[in-house]
Backbone as numpy.savetxt, mean C-alpha at the origin, in Angstrom:
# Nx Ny Nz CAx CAy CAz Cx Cy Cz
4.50 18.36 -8.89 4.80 17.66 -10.11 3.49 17.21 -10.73
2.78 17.91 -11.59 1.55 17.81 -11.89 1.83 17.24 -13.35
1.57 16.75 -14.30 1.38 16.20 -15.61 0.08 16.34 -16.50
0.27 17.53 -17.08 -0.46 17.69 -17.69 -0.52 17.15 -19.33
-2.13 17.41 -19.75 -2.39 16.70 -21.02 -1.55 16.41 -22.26
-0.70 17.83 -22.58 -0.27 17.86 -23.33 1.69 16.88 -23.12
1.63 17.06 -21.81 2.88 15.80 -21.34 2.55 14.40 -21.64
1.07 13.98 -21.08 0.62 12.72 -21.24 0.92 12.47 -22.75
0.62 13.45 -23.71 0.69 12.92 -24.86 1.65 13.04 -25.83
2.69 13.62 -25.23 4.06 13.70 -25.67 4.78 12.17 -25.43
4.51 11.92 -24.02 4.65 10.67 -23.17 4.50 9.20 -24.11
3.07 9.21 -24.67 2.39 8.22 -25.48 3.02 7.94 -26.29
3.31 9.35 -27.47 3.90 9.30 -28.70 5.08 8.51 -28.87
5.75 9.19 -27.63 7.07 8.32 -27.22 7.33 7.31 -27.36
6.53 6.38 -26.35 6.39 5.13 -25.98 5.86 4.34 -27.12
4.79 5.06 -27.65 4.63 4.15 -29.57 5.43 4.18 -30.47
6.11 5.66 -30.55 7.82 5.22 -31.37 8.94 4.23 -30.60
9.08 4.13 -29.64 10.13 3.53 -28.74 9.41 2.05 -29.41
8.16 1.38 -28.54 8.15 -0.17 -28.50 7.28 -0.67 -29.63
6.90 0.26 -30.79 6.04 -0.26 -31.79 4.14 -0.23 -31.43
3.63 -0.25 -32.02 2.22 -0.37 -32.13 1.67 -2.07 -31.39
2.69 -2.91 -31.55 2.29 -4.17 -31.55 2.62 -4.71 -30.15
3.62 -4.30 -29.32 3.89 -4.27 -28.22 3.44 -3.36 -27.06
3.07 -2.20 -27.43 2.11 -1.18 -26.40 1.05 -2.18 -25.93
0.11 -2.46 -26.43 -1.38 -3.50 -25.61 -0.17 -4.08 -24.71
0.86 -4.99 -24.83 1.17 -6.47 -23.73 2.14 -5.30 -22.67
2.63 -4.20 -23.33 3.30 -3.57 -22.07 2.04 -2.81 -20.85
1.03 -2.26 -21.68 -0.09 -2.20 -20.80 -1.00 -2.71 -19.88
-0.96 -4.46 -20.32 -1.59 -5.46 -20.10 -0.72 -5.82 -18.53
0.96 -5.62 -18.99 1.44 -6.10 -17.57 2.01 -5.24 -16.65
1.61 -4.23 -17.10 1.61 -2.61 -16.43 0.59 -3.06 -15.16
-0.96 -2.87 -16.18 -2.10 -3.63 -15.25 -2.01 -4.10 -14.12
-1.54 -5.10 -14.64 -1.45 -6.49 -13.91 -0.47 -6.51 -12.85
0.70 -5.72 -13.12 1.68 -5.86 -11.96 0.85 -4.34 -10.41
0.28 -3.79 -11.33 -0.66 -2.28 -10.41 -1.73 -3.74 -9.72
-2.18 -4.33 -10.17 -3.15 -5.35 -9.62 -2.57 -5.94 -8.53
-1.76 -6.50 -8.41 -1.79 -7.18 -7.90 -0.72 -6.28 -6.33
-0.07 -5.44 -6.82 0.54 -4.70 -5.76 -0.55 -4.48 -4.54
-1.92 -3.47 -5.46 -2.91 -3.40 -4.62 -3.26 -4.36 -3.79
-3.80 -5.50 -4.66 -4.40 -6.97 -4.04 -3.26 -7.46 -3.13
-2.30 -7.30 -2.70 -1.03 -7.39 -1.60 -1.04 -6.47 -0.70
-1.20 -5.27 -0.50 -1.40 -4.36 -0.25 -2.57 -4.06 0.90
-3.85 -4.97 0.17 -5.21 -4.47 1.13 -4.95 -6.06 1.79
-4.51 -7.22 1.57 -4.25 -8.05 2.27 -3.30 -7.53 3.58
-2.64 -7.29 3.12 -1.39 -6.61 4.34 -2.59 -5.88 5.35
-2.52 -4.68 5.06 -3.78 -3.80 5.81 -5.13 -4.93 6.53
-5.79 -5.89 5.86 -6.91 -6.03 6.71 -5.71 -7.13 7.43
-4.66 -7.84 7.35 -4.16 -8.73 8.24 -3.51 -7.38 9.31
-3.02 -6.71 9.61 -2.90 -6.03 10.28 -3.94 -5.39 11.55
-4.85 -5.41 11.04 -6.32 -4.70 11.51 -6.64 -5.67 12.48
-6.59 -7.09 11.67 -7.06 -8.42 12.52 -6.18 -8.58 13.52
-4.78 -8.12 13.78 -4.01 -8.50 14.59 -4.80 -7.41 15.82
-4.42 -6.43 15.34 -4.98 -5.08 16.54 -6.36 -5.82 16.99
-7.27 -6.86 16.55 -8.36 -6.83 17.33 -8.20 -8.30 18.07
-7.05 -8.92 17.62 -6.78 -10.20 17.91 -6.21 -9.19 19.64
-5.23 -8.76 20.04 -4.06 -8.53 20.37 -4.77 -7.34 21.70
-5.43 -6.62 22.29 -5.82 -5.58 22.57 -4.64 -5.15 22.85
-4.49 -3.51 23.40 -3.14 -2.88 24.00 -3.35 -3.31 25.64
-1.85 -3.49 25.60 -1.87 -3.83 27.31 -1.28 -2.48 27.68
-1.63 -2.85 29.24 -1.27 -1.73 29.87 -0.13 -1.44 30.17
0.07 0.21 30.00 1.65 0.56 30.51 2.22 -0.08 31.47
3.76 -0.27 31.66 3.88 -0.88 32.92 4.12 0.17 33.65
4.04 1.30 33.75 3.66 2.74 34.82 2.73 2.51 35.63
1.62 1.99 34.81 0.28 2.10 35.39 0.51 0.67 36.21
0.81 -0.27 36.00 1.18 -1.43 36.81 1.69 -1.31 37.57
2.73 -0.34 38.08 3.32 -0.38 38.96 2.66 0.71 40.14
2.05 1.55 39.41 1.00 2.01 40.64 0.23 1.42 41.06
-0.22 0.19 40.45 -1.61 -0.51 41.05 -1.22 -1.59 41.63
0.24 -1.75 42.00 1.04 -2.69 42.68 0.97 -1.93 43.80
1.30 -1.13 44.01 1.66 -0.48 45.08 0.33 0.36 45.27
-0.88 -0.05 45.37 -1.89 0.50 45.70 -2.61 -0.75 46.64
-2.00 -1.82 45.68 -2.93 -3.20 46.04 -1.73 -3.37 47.53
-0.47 -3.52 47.44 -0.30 -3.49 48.90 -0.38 -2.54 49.86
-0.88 -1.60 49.52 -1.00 -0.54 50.41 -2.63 -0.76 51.36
């Protein structure tokens, strides 16, 4: 699904007959702004995640525990 130039600007035309000349800037503005801030939620999520994995290490299988149970009484 590729979109090419001549779609983009079929697209535009559209959208300037549909909401007027005077309303395109504030629909863009909170177009923006709502893409902003998804991101800025987004890379929060991701580095709090990251911090957990270094908070947290992986523990060990309990497979492997149970061989080293039964190694240590052996």
């Amino acid at each position: 699904m590729d979109i090419g130039f001549s779609e983009l600007l079929f697209i535009l035309i559209l959208a300037l007959l549909f909401f007027g000349p005077n309303k395109l800037p504030q629909i863009g503005r909170a177009i923006g702004k709502a893409v902003r801030e998804f991101k800025e939620a987004y890379e929060k999520f991701m580095n709090e995640e990251i911090e957990e994995k270094k908070e947290f290490p992986p523990a060990d299988k309990p497979e492997n525990l149970d061989i080293e149970e039964k190694e240590a009484k052996q």
